[in-house]
Biopython code that builds the backbone (N, CA, C, O; Angstrom):
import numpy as np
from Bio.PDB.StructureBuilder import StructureBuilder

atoms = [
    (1, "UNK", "N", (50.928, 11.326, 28.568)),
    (1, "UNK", "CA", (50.748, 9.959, 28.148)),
    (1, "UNK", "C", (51.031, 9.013, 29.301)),
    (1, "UNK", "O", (51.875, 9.319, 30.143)),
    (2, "UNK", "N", (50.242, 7.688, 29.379)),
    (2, "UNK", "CA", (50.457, 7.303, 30.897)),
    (2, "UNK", "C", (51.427, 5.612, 30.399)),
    (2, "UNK", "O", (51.141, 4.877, 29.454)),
    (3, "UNK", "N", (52.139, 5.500, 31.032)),
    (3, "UNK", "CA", (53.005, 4.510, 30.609)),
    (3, "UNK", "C", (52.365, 2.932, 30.735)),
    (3, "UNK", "O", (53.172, 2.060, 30.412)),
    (4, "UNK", "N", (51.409, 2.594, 31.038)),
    (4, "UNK", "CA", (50.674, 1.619, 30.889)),
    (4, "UNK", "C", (50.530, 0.766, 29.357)),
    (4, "UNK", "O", (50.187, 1.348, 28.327)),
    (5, "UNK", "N", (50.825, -0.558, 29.412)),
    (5, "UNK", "CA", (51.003, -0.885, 28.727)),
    (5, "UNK", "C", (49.493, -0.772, 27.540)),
    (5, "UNK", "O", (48.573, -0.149, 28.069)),
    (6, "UNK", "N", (49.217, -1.210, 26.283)),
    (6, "UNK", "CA", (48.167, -0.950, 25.453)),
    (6, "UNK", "C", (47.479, -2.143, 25.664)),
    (6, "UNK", "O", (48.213, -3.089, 25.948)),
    (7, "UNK", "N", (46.202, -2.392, 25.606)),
    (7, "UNK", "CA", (44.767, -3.547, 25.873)),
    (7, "UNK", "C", (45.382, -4.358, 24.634)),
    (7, "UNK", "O", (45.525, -3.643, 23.642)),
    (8, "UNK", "N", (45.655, -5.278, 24.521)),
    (8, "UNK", "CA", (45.191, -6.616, 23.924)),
    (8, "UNK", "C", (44.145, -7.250, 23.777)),
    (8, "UNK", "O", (44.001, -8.234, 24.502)),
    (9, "UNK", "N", (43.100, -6.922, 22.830)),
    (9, "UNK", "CA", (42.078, -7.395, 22.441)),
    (9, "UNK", "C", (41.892, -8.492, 21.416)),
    (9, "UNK", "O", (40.857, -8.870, 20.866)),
    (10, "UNK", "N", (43.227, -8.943, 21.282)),
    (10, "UNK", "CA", (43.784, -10.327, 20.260)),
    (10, "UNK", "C", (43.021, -11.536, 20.827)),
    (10, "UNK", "O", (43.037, -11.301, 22.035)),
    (11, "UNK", "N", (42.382, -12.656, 20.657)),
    (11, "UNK", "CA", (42.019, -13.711, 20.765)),
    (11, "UNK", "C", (40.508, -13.524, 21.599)),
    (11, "UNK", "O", (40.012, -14.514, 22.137)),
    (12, "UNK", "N", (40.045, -12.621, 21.642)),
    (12, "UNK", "CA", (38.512, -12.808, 21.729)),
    (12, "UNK", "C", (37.770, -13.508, 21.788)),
    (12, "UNK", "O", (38.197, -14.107, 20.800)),
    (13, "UNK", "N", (36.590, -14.309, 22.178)),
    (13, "UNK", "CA", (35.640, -14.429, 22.116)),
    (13, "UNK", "C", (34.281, -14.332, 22.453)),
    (13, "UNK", "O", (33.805, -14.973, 23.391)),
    (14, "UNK", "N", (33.567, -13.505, 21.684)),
    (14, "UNK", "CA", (32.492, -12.693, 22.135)),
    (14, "UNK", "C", (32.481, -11.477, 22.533)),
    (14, "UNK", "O", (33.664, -11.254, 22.788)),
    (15, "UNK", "N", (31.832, -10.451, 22.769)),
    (15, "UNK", "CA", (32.229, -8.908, 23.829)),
    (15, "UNK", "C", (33.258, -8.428, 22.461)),
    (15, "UNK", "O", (33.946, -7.474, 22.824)),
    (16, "UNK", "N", (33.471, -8.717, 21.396)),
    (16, "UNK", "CA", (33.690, -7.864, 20.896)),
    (16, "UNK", "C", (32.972, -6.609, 20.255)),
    (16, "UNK", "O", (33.539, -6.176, 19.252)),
    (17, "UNK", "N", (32.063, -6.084, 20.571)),
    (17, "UNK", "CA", (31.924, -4.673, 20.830)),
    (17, "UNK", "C", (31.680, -4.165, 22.030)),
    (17, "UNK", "O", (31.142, -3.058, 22.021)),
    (18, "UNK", "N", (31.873, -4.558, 22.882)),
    (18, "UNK", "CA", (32.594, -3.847, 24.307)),
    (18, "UNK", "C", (34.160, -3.831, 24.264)),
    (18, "UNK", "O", (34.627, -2.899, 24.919)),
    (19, "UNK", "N", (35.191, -4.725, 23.585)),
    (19, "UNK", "CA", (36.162, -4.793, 23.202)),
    (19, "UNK", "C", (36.873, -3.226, 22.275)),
    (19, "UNK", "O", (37.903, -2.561, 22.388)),
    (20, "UNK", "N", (35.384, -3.168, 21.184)),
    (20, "UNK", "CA", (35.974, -2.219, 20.189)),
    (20, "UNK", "C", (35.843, -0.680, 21.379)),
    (20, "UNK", "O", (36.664, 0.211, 21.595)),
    (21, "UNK", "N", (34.578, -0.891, 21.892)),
    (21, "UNK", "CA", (34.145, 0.126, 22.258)),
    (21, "UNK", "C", (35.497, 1.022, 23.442)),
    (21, "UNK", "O", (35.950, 2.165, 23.494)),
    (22, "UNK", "N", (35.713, -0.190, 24.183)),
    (22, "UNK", "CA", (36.894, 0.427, 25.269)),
    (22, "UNK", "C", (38.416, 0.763, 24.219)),
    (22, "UNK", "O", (39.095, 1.780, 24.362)),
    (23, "UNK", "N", (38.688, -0.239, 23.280)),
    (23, "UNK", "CA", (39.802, 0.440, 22.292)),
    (23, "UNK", "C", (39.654, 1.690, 21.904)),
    (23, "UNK", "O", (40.469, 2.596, 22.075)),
    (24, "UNK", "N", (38.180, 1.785, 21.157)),
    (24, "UNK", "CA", (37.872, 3.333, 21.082)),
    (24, "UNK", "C", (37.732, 4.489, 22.014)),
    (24, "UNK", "O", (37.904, 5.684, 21.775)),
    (25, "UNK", "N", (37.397, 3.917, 23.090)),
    (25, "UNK", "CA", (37.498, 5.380, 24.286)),
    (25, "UNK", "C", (39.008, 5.510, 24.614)),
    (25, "UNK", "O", (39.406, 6.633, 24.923)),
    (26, "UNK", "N", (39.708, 4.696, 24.587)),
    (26, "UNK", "CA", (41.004, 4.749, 24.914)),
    (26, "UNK", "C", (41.637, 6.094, 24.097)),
    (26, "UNK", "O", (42.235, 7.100, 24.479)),
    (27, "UNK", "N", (41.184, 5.577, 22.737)),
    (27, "UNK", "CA", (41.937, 6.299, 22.084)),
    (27, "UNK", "C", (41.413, 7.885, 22.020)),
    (27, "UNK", "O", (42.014, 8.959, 22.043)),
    (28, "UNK", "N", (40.237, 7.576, 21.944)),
    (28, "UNK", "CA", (39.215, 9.285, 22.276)),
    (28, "UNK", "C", (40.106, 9.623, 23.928)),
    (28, "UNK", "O", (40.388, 10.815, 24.051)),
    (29, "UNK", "N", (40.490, 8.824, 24.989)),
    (29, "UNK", "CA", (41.159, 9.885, 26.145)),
    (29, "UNK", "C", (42.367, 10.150, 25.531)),
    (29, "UNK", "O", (42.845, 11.261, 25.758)),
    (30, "UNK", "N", (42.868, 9.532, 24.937)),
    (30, "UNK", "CA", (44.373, 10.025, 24.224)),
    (30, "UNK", "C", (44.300, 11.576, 23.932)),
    (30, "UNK", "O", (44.932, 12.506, 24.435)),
    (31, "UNK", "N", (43.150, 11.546, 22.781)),
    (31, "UNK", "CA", (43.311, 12.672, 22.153)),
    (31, "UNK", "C", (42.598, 13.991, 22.599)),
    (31, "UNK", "O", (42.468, 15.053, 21.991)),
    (32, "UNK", "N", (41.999, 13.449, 24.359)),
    (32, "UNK", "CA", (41.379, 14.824, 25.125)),
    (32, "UNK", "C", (42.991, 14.762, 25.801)),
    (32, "UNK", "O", (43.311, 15.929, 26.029)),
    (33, "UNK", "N", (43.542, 14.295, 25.997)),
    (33, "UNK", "CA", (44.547, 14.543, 26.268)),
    (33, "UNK", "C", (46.009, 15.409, 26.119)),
    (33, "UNK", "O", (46.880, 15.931, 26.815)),
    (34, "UNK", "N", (45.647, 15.186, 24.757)),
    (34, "UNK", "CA", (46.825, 16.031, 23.841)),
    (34, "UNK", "C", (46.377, 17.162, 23.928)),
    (34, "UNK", "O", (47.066, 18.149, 24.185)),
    (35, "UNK", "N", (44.666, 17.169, 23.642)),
    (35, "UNK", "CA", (43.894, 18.724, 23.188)),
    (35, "UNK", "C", (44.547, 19.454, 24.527)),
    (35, "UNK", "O", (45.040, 20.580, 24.595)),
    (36, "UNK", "N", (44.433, 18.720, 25.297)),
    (36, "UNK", "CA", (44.142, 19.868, 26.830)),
    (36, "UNK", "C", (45.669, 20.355, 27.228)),
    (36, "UNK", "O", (46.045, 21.419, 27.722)),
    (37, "UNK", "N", (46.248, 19.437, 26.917)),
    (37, "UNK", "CA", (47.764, 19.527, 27.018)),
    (37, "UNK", "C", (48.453, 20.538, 25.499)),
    (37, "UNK", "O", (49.669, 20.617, 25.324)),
    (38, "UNK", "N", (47.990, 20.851, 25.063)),
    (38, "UNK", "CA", (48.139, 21.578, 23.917)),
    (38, "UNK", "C", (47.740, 23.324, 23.913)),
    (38, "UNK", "O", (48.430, 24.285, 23.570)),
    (39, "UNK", "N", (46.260, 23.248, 24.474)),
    (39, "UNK", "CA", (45.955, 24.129, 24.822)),
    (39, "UNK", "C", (46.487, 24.882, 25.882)),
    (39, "UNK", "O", (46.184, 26.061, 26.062)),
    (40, "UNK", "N", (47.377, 24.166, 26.693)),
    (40, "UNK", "CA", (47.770, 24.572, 28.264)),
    (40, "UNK", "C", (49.301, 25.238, 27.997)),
    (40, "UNK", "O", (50.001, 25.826, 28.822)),
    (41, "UNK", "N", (49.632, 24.920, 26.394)),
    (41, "UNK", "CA", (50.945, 25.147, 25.953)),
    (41, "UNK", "C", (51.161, 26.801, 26.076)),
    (41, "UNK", "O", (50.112, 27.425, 25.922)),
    (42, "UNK", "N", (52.262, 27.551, 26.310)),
    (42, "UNK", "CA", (52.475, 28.496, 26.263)),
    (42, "UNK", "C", (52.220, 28.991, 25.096)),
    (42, "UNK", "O", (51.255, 29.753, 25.041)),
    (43, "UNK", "N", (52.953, 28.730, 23.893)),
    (43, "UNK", "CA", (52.206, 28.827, 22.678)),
    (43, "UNK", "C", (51.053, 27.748, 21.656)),
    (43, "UNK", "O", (51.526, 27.409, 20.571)),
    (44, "UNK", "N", (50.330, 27.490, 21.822)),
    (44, "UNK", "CA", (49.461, 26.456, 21.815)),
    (44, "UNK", "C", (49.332, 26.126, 19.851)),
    (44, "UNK", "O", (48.549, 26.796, 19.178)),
    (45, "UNK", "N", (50.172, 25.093, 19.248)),
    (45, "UNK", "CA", (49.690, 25.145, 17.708)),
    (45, "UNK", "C", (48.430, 24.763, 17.392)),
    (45, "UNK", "O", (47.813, 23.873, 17.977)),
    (46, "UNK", "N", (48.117, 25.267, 16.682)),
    (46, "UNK", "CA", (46.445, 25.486, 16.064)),
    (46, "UNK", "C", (46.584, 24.184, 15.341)),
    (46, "UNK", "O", (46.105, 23.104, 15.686)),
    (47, "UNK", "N", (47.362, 24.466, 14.213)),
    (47, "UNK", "CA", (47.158, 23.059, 13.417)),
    (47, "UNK", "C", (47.281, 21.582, 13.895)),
    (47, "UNK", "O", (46.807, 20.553, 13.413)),
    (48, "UNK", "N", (48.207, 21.829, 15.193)),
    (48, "UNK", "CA", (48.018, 20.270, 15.666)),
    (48, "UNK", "C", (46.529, 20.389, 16.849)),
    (48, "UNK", "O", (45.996, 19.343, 17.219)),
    (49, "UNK", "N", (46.088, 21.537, 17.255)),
    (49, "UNK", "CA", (44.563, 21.067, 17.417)),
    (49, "UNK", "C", (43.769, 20.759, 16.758)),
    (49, "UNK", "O", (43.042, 19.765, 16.757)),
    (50, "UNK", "N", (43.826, 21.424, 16.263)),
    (50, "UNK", "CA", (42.961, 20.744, 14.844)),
    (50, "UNK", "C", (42.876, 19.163, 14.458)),
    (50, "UNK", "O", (41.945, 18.361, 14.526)),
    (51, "UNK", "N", (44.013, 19.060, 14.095)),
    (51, "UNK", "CA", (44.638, 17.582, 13.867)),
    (51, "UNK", "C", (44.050, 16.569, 14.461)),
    (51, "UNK", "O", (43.408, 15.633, 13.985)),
    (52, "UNK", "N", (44.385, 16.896, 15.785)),
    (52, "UNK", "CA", (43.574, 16.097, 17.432)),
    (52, "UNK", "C", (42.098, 16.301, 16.982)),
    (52, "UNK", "O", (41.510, 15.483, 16.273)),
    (53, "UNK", "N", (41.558, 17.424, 17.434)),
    (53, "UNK", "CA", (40.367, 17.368, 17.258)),
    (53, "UNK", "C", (39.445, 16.474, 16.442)),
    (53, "UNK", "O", (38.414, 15.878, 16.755)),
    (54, "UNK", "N", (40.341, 16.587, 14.933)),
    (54, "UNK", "CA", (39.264, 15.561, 13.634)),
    (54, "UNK", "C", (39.805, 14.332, 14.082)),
    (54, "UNK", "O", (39.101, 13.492, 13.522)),
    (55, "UNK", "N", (40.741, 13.678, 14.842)),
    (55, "UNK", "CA", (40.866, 12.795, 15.195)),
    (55, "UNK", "C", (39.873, 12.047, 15.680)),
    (55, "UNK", "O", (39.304, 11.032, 15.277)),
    (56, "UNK", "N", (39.722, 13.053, 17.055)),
    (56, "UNK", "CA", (39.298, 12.495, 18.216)),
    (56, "UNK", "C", (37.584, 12.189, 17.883)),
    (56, "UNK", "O", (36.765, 11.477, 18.464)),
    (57, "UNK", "N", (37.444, 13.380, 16.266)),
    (57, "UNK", "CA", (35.779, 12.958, 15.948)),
    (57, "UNK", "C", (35.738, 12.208, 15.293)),
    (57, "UNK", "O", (34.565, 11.880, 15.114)),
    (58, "UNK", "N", (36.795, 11.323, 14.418)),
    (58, "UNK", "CA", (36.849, 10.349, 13.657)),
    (58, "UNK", "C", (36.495, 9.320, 14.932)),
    (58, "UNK", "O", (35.364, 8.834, 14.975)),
    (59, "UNK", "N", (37.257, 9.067, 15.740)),
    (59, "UNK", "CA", (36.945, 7.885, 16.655)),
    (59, "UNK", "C", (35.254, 7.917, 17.304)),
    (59, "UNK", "O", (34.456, 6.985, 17.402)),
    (60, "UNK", "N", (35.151, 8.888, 17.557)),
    (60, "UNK", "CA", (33.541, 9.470, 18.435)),
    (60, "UNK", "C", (32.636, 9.002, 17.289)),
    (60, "UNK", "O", (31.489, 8.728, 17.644)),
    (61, "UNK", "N", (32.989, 8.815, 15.645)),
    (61, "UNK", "CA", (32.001, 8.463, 14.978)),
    (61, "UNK", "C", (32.148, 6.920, 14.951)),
    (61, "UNK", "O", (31.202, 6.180, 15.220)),
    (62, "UNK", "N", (33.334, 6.486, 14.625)),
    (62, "UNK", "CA", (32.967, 5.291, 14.779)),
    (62, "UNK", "C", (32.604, 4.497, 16.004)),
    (62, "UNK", "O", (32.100, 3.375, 15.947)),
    (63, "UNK", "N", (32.980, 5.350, 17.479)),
    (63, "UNK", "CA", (32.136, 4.548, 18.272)),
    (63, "UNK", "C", (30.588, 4.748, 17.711)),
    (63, "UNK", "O", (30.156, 3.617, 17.491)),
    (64, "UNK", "N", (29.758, 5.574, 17.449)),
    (64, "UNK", "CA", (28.583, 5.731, 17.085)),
    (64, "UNK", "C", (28.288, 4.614, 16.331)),
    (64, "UNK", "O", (27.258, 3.971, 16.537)),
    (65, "UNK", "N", (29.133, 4.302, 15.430)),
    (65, "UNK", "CA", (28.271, 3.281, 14.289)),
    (65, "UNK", "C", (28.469, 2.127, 14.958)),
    (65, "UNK", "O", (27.953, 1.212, 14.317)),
    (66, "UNK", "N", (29.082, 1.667, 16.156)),
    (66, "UNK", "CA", (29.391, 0.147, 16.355)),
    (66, "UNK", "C", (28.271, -0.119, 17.669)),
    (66, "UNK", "O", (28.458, -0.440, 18.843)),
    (67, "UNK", "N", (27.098, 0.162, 16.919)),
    (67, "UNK", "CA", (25.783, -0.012, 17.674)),
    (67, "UNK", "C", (24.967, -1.064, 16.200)),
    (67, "UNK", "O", (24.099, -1.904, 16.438)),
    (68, "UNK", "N", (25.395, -0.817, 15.007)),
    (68, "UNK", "CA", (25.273, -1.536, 14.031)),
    (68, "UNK", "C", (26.256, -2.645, 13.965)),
    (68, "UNK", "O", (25.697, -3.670, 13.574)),
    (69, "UNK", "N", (27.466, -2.804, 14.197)),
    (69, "UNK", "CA", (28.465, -3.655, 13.666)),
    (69, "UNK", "C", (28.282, -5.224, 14.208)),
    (69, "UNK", "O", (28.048, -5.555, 15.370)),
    (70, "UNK", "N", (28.415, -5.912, 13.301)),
    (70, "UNK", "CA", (28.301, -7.764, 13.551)),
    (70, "UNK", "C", (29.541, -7.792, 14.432)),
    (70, "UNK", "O", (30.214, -6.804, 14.724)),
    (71, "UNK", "N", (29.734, -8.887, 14.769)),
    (71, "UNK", "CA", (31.085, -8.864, 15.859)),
    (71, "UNK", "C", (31.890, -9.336, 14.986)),
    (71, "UNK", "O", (32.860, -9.654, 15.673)),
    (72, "UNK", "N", (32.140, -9.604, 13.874)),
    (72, "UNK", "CA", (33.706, -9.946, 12.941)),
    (72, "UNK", "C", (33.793, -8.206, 12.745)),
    (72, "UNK", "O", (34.953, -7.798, 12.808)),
    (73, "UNK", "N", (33.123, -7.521, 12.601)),
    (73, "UNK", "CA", (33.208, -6.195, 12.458)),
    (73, "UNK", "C", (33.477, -5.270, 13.262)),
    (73, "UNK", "O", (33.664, -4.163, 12.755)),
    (74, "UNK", "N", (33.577, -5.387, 14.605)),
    (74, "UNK", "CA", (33.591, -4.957, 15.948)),
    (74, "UNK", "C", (34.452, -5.409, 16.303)),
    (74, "UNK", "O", (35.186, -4.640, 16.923)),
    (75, "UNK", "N", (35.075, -7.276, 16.137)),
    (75, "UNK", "CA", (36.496, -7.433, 16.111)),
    (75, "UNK", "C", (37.554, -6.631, 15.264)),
    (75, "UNK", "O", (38.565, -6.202, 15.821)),
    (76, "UNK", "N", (37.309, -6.406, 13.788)),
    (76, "UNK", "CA", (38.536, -5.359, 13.453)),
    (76, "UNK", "C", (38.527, -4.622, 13.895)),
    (76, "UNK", "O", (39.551, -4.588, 14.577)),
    (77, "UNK", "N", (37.423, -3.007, 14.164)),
    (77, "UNK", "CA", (37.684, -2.277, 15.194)),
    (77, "UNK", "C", (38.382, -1.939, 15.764)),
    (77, "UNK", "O", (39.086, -0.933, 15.674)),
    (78, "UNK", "N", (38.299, -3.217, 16.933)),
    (78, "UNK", "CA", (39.046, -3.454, 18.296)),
    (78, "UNK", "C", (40.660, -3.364, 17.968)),
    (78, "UNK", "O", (41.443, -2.499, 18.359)),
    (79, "UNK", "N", (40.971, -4.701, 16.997)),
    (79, "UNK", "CA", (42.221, -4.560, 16.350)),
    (79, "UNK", "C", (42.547, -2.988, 16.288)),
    (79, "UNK", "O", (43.225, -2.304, 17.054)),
    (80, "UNK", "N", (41.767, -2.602, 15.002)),
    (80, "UNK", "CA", (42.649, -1.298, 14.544)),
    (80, "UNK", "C", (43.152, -0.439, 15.589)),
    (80, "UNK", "O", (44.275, 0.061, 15.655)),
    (81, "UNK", "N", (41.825, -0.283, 16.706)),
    (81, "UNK", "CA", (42.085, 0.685, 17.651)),
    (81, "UNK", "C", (43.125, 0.563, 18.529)),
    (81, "UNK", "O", (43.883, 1.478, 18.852)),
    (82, "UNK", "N", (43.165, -0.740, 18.975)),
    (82, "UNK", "CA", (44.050, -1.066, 19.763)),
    (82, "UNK", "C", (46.053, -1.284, 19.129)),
    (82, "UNK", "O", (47.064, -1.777, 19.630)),
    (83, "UNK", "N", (45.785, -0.728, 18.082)),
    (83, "UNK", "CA", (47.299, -0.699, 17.252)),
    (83, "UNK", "C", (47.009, 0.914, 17.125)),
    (83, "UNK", "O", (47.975, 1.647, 16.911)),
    (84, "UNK", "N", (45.949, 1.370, 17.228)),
    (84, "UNK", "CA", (46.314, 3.491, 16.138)),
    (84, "UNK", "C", (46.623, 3.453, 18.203)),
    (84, "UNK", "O", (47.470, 4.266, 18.570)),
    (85, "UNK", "N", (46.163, 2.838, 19.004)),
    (85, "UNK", "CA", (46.683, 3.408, 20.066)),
    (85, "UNK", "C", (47.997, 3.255, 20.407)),
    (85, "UNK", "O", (48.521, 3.975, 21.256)),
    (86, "UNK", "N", (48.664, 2.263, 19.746)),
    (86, "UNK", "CA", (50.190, 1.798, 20.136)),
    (86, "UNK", "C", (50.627, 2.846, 19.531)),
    (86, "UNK", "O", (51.444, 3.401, 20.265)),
    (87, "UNK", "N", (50.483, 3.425, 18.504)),
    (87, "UNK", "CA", (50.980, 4.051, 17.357)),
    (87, "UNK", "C", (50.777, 5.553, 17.753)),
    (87, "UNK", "O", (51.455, 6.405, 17.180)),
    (88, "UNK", "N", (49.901, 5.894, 18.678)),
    (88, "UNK", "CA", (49.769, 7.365, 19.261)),
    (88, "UNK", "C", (50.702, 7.598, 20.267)),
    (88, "UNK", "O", (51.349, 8.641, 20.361)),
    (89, "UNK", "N", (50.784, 6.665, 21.007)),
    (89, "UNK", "CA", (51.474, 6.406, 21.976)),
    (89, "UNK", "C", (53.439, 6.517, 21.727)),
    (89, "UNK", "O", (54.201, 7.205, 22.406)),
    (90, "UNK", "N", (53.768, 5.717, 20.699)),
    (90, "UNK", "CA", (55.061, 5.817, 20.342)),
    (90, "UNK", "C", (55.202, 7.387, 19.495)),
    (90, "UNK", "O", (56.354, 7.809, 19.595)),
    (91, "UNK", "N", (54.639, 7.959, 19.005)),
    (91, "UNK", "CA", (54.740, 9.275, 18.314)),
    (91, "UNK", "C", (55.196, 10.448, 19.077)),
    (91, "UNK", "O", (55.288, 11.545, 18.527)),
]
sb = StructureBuilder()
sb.init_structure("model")
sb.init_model(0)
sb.init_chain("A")
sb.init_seg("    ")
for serial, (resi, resn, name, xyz) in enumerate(atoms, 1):
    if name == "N":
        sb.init_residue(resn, " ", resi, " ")
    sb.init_atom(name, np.array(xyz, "f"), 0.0, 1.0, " ", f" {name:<3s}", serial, name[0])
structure = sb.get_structure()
């Protein structure tokens, strides 16, 4: 995990889905992160790959759909992502 503080995507205007989009890759490197670091484990748990994994495709889908999203919609996004990343981060 790299000690850098988390993106603030609070007070926007406009570019919010380039906003959501970088919250969301953030959080998709998080969780190639864990995978690889998990896998590299001497004993490596399955269930928390797993875990990671549907994660990391939960995020990979919703970047997909925010090729549709209005920007009040692309602003929550951004929000959410940019808090499940604070929240990965402190865990």
């Amino acid at each position: 995990m790299s000690d850098n503080p988390s993106p603030d995507f609070s007070g926007l205007e406009g570019g919010e889905e380039q906003a959501a989009e970088e919250a969301i890759q953030e959080v998709i490197n998080w969780y190639n992160t864990q995978l690889l670091e998990e896998r590299r484990s001497p004993v490596p748990d399955e269930g928390r790959a797993e875990e990671l994994k549907a994660g990391r495709e939960a995020a990979l889908a919703d970047r997909a759909q925010l090729a549709t999203a209005d920007p009040e919609e692309a602003g929550r996004v951004a929000a959410t992502y940019a808090a499940g990343l604070k929240e990965l981060k402190e865990s």
